[in-house]
C-alpha positions, 0 to 999 in steps of 0.5 A: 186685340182691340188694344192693338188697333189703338196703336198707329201702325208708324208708331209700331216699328220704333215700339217693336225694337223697344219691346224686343229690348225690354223682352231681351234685357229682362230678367224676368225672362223665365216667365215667357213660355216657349211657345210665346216666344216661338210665335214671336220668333215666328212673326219676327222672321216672316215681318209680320211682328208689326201686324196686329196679331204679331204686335198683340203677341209682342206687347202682351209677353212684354207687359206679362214679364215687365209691366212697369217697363212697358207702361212706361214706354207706352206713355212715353210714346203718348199711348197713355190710353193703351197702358191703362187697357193693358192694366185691366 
């Protein structure tokens, strides 16, 4: 959860809904399990899917079923060092 601490909370609302899009639009999305998206559904619902925890959920579905969307979103954003630890 470390890569999650690296991301400033004001930036995570705007990455949030582009997280979402990306989760949404993919046709990759066969690759999200159920419950991943359940417990993202759940962090949605209670306004927790900025919270650490939430966000971690959210950007790690997002980089397991399109990395190169969310790499590119994350440099986009400045957050080069956060792309490069979701890599590793």
């Amino acid at each position: 959860m470390e890569v999650v601490k690296k991301i400033p909370v004001d930036k995570r609302e705007n990455l949030m809904t582009s997280l979402i899009d990306i989760l949404l639009r993919s046709n990759n999305a066969t690759k999200l399990s159920s419950s991943t998206a359940n417990l993202i559904l759940h962090y949605w619902q209670h306004d927790e899917l900025t919270s650490d925890e939430g966000f971690q959920k959210l950007l790690e579905a997002a980089y397991a079923i399109e990395p190169e969307q969310t790499t590119e979103l994350l440099n986009n954003a400045g957050l080069n060092d956060v792309a490069e630890e979701l890599k590793k």
